[in-house]
Every structure is written in C-alpha cells, then in structure tokens.
C-alpha positions as CSV (number, residue, x, y, z in Angstrom):
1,X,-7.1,-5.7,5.9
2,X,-5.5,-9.1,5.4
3,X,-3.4,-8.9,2.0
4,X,-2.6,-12.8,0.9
5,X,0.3,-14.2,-1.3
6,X,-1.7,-16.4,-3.9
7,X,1.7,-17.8,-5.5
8,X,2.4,-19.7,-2.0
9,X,-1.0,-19.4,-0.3
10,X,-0.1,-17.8,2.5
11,X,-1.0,-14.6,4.5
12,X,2.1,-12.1,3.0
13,X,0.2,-8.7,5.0
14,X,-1.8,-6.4,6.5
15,X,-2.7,-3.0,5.9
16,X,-3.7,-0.6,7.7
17,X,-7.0,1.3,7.3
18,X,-7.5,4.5,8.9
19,X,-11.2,4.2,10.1
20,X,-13.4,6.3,12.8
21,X,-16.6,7.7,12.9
22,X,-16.3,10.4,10.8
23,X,-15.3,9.6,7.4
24,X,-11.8,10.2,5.9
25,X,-13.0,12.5,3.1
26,X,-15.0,14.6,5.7
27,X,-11.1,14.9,7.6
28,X,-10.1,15.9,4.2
29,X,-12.5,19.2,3.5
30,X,-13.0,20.1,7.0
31,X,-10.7,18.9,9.3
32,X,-6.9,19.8,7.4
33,X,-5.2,22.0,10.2
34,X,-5.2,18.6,13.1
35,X,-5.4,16.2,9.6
36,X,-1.7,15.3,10.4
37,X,-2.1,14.7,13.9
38,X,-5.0,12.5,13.0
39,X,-2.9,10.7,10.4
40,X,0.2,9.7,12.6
41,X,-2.1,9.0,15.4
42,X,-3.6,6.0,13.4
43,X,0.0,5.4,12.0
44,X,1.3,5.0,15.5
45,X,-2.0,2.8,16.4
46,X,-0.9,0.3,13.8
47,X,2.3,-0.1,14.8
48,X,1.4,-0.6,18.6
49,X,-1.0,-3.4,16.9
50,X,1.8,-4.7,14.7
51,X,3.9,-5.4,17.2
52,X,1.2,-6.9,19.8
53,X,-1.2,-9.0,17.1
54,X,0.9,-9.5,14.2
55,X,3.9,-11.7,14.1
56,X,7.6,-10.1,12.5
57,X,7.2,-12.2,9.1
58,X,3.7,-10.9,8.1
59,X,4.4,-7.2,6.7
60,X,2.7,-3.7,7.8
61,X,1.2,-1.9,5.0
62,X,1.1,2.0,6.7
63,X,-0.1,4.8,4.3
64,X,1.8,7.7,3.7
65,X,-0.3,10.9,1.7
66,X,1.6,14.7,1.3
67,X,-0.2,15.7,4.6
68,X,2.0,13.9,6.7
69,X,5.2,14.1,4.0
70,X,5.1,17.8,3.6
71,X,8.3,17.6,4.9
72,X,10.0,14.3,3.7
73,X,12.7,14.5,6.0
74,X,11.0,15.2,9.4
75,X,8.4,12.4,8.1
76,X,11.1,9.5,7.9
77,X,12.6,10.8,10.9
78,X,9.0,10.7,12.7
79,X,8.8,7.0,11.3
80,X,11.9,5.3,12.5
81,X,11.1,6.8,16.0
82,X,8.1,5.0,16.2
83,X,9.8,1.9,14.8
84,X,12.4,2.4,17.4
85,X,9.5,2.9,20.0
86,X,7.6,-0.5,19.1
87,X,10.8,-2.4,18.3
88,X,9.8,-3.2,14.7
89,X,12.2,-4.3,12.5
90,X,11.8,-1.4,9.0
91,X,11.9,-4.8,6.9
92,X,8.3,-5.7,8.9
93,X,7.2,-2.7,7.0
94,X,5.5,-1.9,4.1
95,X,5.2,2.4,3.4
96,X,2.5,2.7,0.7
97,X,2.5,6.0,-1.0
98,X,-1.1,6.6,-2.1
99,X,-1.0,10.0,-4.1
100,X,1.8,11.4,-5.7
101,X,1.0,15.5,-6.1
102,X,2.4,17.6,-3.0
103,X,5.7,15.4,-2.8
104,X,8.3,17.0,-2.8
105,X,9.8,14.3,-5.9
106,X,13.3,15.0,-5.8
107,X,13.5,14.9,-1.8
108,X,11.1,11.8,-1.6
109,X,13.0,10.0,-4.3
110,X,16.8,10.4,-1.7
111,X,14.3,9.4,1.3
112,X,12.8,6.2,-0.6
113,X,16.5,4.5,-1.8
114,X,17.2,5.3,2.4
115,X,14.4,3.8,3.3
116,X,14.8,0.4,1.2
117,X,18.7,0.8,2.2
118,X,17.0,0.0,5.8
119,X,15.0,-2.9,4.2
120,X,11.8,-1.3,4.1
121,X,9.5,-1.8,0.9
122,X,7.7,0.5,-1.0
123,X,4.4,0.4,-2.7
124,X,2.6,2.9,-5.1
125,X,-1.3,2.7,-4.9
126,X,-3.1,2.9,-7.7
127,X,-1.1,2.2,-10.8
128,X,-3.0,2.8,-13.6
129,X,-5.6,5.5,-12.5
130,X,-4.6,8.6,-13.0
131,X,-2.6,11.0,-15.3
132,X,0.8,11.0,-13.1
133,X,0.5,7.1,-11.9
134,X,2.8,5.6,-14.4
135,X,5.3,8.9,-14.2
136,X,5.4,7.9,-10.2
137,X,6.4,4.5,-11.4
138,X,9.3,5.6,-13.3
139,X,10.4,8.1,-10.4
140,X,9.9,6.0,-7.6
141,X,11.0,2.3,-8.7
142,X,8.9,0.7,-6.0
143,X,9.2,-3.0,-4.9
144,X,5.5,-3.8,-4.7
145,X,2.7,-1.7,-7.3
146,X,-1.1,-2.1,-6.7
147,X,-3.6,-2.4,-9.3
148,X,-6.5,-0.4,-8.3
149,X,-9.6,-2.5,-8.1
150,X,-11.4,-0.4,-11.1
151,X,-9.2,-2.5,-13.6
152,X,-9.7,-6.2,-11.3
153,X,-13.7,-5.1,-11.1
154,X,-15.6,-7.9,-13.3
155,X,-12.3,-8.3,-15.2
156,X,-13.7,-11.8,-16.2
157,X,-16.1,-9.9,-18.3
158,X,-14.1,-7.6,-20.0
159,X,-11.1,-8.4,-21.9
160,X,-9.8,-4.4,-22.2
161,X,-9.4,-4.6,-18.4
162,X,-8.0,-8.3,-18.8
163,X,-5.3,-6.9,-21.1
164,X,-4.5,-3.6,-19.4
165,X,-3.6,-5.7,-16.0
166,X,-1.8,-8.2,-17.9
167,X,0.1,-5.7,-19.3
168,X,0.5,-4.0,-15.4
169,X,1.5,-7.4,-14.8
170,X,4.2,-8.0,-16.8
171,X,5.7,-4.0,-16.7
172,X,6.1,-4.8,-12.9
173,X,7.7,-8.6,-13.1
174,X,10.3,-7.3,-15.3
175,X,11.3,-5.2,-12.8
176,X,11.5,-7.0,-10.3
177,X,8.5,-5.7,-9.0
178,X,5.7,-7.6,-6.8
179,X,1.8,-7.0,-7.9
180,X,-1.2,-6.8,-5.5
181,X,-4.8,-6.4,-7.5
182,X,-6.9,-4.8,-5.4
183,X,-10.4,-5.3,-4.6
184,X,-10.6,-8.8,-5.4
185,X,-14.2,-9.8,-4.2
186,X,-15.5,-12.8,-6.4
187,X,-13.9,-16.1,-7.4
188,X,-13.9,-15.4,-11.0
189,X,-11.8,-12.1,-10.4
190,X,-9.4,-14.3,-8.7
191,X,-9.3,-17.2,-10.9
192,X,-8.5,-14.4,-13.5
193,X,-5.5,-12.3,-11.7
194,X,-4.5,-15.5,-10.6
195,X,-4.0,-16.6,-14.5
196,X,-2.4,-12.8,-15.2
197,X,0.8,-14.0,-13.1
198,X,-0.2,-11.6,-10.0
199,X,1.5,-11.9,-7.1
200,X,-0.8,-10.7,-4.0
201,X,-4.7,-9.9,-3.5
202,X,-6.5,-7.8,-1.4
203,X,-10.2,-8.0,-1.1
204,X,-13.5,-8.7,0.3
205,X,-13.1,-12.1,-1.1
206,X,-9.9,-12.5,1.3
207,X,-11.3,-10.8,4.4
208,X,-12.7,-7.1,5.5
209,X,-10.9,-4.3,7.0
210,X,-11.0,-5.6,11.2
211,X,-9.5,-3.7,14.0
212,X,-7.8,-7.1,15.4
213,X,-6.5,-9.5,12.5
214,X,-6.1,-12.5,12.7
C-alpha cells in the first residue's frame, strides 16, 4: 500500500501487507507453531518485490510483531541476510514495529540504535491506541510514528480527535520525528492532517493494498 509524502507530493513508500486466503487473525489463533515461517516468508516476498518493482529511493515499509522478534538478535541477523540476498540497500528500508508486548525492550532497544547506525528507519504503529503506545515512544525514539486511522477517522467532525493528532503532531516534529496518519480515505480527512503539519498519508484515498505497485 502506497504511503505518499504530502509536504512534497511525491510517492515517499510502500508497505507491505501480509495478505492470503486465510485471514491474518485466523494465523493468529490457530496457526502459531508455522506463524513465523509464514511471517518471514511474506517478509522475504517483499523484498524480492522491492527489489524487482520498486525503485532504491521509494522506501519498504516490512512489519515486524514478537513472533518473528522472539529472539531480537537472530531476527536482525535473519534481516540483513535477506538484504544481502536481494541487494537492498538497509536505508531502502523501513522496519515497522506494530506491537510492543513480547519484546524483549532492553535487547530490541541495542538492536534498533544498530539498525538506524546502518541507515535503516524505524516506525511505531499505532501511536496513540493503547496503554503502552506512548511508553514505546519514549523507549524506542523512532524516526517515523503513525497515527492510527481511529484518531484521522472523520477528524473533520470532531475537534477532540483534531486536537489529540495535533498534539501527536507536534510531540513527533520536535523530535525530529516524521508523521504518517493512517487511513486517510476522504478529502476532508486530508485537507485536515494536511493543516495539522503531517508529514505522510496512507489510505484508501491514496491507493489500496496491490500485490504489484506501481
């Protein structure tokens, strides 16, 4: 899914979806013992497709959840393989870390400052759901926070959301920090995020999840 800069009004990413015929919540409750096997497969799948459909200065978004970081290490080793494999550069690469319980914090915070040594950026999903989202934020200082589309949902009709997401907004710019608002899917929720200073949107408004971007 196509993830565009709306400062210069140009594509800035993709990221990628993990979609089959079963759903991922039925992988979830059922399916746990090969879950990790299925997760690095469809990591591995975007990266062949980076590096055959989408040029070096567009960015990978790949998701990373405690299944496949249960041992931090062995994951970041697992990942520069691959990037070694499909000779793609770590600053063509986004790693999105989408929950937060079942990290190992103290390990994932020493594998994170290796990983943007390297040049790759980090996102945290989500930021602003959730008891633990804004603790994350302290622990992981990412480059790049997303605001989880229940905040940007009709946010031009209701000014709490407006205020929490201009408040997102600003925590994140004064650190340095680039903003995506997720699930962007009607011109007045753009107009909107566009006016709160955001940097990046992701939505149906943009484009759809596709298995070949363009």
């Amino acid at each position: 899914q196509p993830i565009v800069d709306i400062r210069h009004f140009e594509l800035y990413a993709f990221e990628a979806l993990c979609r089959g015929k079963l759903p991922i919540y039925y992988l979830m409750k059922f399916a746990k013992p090969i879950l990790e096997t299925i997760d690095w497969t469809c990591r591995e799948r975007a990266l062949e497709g980076k590096k055959r459909e989408i040029p070096p200065y567009i960015k990978l978004f790949l998701n990373f959840f405690p299944e496949s970081m249960r041992n931090v290490r062995k994951a970041s080793e697992r990942l520069f393989y691959l990037l070694e494999k499909y000779s793609i550069k770590p600053s063509e690469i986004v790693v999105e870390i989408t929950e937060y319980a079942g990290f190992d914090v103290k390990q994932l915070k020493e594998i994170v400052k290796e990983w943007k040594e390297t040049g790759i950026q980090i996102a945290l999903d989500d930021i602003g759901t959730g008891e633990d989202s804004l603790f994350r934020f302290l622990e992981i200082m990412p480059d790049i926070i997303k605001i989880d589309m229940v905040f940007i949902r009709d946010i031009h009709k209701n000014n709490v959301k407006r205020d929490i997401t201009r408040y997102l907004i600003n925590l994140a710019h004064s650190n340095d920090m680039l903003v995506v608002a997720e699930g962007v899917e009607v011109p007045e929720e753009l107009q909107v995020v566009y006016e709160l200073g955001a940097d990046l949107i992701q939505g149906w408004l943009i484009g759809k999840p596709t298995p070949n971007p363009r």
